[in-house]
N, C-alpha and C positions, 0 to 999 in steps of 0.2 A: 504493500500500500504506500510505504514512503517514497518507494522507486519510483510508483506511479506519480506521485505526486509532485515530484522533480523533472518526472518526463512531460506533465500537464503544462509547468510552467512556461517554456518558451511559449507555447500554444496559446494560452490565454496572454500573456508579454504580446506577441502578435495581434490578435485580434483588440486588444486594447487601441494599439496602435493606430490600426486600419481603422478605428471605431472613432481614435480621437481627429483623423487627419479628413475625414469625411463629415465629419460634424464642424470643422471647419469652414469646407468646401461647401456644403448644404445646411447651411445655419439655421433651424427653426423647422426642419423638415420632419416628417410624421416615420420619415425613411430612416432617418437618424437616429430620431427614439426610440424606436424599434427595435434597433441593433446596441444601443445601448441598456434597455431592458433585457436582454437577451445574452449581453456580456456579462450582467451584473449575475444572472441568473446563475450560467457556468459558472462564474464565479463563484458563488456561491456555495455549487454543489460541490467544487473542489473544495475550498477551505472548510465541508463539511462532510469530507471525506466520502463522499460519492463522486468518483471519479467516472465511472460510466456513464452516468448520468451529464457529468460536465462535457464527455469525448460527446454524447449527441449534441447538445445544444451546441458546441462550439463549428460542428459542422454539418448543418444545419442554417447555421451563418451567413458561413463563409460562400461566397460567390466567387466564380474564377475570373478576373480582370488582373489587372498590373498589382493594385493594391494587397491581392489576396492569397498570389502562386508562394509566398514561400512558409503562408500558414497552413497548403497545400501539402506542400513538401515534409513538413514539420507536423502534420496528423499522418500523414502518409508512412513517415517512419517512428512512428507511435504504436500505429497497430501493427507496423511491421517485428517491432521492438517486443510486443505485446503479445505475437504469435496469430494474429487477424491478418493473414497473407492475404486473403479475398475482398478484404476490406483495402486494405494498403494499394492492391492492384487498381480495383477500379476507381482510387483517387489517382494513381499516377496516369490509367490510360483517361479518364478525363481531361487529365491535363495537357496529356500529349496531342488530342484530340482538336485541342483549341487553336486557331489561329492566330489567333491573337500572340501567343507567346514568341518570345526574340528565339532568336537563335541558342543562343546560352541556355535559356531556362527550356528549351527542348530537349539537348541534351543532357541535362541534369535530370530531366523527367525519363528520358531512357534510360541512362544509370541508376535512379532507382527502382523504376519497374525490375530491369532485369536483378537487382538484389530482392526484388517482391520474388520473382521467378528464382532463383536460386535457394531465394528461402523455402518455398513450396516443394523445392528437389524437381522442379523442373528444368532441367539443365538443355538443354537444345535451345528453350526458348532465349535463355539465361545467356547464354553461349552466342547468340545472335544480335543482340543487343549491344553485349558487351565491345562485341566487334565493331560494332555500328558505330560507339561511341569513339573506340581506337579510331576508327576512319575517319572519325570529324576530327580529331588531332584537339582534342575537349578535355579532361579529367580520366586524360590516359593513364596515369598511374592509378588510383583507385581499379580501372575498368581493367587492365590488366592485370594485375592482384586477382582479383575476382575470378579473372581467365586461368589463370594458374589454379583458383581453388576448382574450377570447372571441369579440368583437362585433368587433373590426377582425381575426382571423385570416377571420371569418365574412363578412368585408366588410359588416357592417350597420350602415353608419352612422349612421342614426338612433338606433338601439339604444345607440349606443358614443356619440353626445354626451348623451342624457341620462343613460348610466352616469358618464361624467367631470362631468355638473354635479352630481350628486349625488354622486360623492365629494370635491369639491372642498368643498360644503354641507358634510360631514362631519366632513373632514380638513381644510378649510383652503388644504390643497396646491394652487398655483393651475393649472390647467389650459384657462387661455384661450387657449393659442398649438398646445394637442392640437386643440382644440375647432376652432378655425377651418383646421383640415389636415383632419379628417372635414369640414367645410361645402367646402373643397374637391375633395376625394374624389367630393361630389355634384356639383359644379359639373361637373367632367370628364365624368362619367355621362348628366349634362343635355348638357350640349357634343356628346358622341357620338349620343346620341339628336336632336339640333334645337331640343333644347328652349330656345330663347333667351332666354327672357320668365323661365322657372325658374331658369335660370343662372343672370339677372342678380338676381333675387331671394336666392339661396343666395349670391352672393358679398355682398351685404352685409351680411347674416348673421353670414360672414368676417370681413370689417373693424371689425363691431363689437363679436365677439365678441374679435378681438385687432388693433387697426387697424396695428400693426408686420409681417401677414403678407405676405411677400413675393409668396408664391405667388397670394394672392386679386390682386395685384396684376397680376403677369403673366397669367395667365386672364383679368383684365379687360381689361387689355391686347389679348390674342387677339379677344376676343370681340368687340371693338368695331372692331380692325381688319380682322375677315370680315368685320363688316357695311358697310362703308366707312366708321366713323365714325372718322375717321385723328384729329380734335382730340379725340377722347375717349380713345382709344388714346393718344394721346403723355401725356396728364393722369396715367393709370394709369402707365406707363412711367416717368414724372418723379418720382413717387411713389416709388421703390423707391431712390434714391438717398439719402434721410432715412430711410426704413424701414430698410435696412440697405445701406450702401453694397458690400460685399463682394460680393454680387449684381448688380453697376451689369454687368459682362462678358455676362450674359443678357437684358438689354434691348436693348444698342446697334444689334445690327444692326435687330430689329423697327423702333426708332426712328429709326436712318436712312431705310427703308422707308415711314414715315409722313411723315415730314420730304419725302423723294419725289415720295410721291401728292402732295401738298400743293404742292409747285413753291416747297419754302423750305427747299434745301441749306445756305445760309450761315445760317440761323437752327440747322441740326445742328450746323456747324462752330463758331458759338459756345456754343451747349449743351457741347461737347465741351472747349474752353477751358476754359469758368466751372466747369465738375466737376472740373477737375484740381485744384482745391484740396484737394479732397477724396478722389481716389484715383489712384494713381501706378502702375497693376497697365498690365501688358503689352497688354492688348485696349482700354484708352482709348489710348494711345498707337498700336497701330498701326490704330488707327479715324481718330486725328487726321492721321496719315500717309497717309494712305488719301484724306481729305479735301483736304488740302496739296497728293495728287499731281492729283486730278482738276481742282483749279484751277489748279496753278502747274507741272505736269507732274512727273516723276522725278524731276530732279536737285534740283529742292528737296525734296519727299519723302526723297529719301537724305539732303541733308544735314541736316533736321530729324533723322532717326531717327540717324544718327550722333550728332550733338550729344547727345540724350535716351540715348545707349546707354550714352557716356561715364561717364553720373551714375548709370546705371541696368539695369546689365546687365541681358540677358535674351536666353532662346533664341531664340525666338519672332520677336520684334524682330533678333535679326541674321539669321534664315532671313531674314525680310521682306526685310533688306538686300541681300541676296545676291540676292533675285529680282528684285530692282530693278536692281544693278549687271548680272547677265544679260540685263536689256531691251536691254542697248546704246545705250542714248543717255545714259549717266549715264559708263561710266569713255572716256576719248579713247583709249587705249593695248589694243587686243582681245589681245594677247598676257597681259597683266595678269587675263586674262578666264578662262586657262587650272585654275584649281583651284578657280574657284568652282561649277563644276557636282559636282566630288565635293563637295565643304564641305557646298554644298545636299541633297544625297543623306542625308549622314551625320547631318544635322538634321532631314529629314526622318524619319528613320527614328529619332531619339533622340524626337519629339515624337509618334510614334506610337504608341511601347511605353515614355512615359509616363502615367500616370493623371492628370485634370486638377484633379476632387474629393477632398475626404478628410473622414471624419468628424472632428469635432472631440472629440467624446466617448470614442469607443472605436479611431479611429485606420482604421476599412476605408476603401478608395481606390477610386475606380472612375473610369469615362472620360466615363461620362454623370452627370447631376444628378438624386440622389434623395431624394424629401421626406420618406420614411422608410427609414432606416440597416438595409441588410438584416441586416447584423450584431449589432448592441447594440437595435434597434427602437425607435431614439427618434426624433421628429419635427423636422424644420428645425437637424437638426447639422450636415449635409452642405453645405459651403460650398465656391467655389474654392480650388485649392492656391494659396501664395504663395511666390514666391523665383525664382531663378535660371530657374530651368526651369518654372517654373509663370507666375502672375501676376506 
């Protein structure tokens, strides 16, 4: 109700206006009083918190001439604001309708219909409009904006990187790290269809429309280890630790896998070392234990990850520990053995009805890794969680 009521004010602010500058113009008029009976009334109903009530009479008003188009405009994106898309609509296509209006306030009238149409999820209509306004060379940024949210609800990515190069042309605003999430959006498309040869053309595309994405990274990664090519797969993989180390937890296993095929485990297990400079999260650590145990058996495994647990708690890392000391060849004493089968229960089930991503921007959490944030819809926010329970 408060919201509304701060969205009411321009509107009545407006019609005030229109009310006093015509009671000028027509001094003594029966036309005048009329509409100042009728302001007072809205008024009224607002500052007595019937807002519905005030959104009729104010337009109800309102007539469309010179005076009236931007109280128009300002009810129009009221019930747009308000979720009244069909309302919103048929103030803007009245408006549009008029001949009277300049040039200007036309196309302001077609950029907000088409945000009425966008709102509505009618995107074609949305989509045509918005073009219409780019063409007049009008409130090309906004209308552009718009074309980009159009072109990826649409999934049309080509359409959507050259809307982001040409608003970036515009505004400035840089848009290289969007751009190279639509060249992967194709790559995926390519990926699913066989297309190998396009893949690997559209990820470079990628990297040089923004060579920090993680993503064209991993895709290249994939792609070259279907193909067998494992020393071109670890090249990409490696990559993503300089790109942004926060991501290094989404590579490791593919990279053990390639290290594998390759028959050069200890060249993993130093990769795995010589990273720790650079990230101390839960999955290099119980990757390195994991490596520790295959060479040197469990009981070094456990006493590494004890030692590292010390400096660095985490959940993760003591479930590990716990499925280690349950092997039975790590504690000497089986009686001792007796409460770590619930312990492990109870961690299991704390790491499964936790989230392991979080956006960084708008704060949604989820279990799987998404390149675009279903909530806030921005691209490569969504990174691992960190702390205790997380990384």
């Amino acid at each position: 109700m408060v919201e509304l009521f701060w969205l009411l004010l321009p509107v009545a602010a407006l019609s005030g206006w229109i009310i006093g500058r015509r009671g000028r113009n027509t001094r003594g008029s029966g036309s005048s009083e009329g509409l100042q009976d009728a302001y007072f009334q809205g008024l009224n109903y607002l500052l007595n918190e019937q807002p519905d009530k005030a959104i009729e009479v104010f337009t109800r008003m309102v007539e469309v001439d010179a005076d009236t188009v931007e109280t128009h405009f300002a009810l129009g994106s009221l019930f747009r604001r308000r979720g009244e898309v069909d309302r919103a609509i048929r103030i803007h296509q009245n408006l549009i309708a008029r001949p009277s209006l300049t040039r200007e306030q036309r196309i302001q009238a077609l950029l907000a219909l088409g945000e009425d149409y966008l709102k509505a999820g009618l995107l074609d209509r949305a989509e045509n409009l918005f073009e219409e306004v780019v063409q007049a060379d009008a409130h090309v940024e906004p209308a552009l904006s718009h074309l980009l949210d159009v072109y990826q609800q649409e999934k049309e990515w080509t359409k959507a990187i050259s809307a982001a190069a040409r608003l970036e042309s515009r505004s400035g605003q840089p848009m290289a790290t969007m751009i190279a999430q639509f060249y992967c959006e194709q790559v995926e498309a390519a990926l699913a269809s066989g297309e190998r040869n396009r893949a690997r053309n559209l990820l470079k595309r990628a990297l040089t429309s923004d060579p920090s994405c993680v993503r064209a990274s991993l895709l290249q990664g994939q792609l070259e280890r279907y193909a067998g090519n494992y020393k071109q797969a670890l090249k990409a993989y490696q990559r993503v630790r300089y790109q942004d180390v926060e991501y290094l937890p989404e590579v490791l296993e593919p990279m053990e896998a390639c290290y594998r095929e390759l028959g050069r485990p200890q060249d993993y297990l130093a990769y795995l070392q010589a990273v720790q400079q650079d990230y101390h999260g839960a999955s290099l650590l119980l990757a390195l234990a994991e490596q520790i145990r295959l060479r040197d058996g469990d009981q070094a495994a456990a006493d590494y990850l004890e030692q590292q647990l010390r400096q660095r708690p985490s959940v993760r890392g003591l479930n590990r520990l716990i499925q280690l000391n349950l092997a039975g060849d790590v504690l000497e004493a089986p009686a001792q053995n007796q409460p770590l089968p619930v312990l492990q229960e109870l961690f299991e089930t704390l790491l499964k009805s936790k989230p392991s991503y979080a956006c960084g921007r708008c704060g949604f959490t989820a279990r799987t890794l998404h390149w675009h944030c279903p909530s806030c819809r921005s691209w490569s926010t969504i990174k691992p969680i960190h702390g205790v329970e997380g990384e």
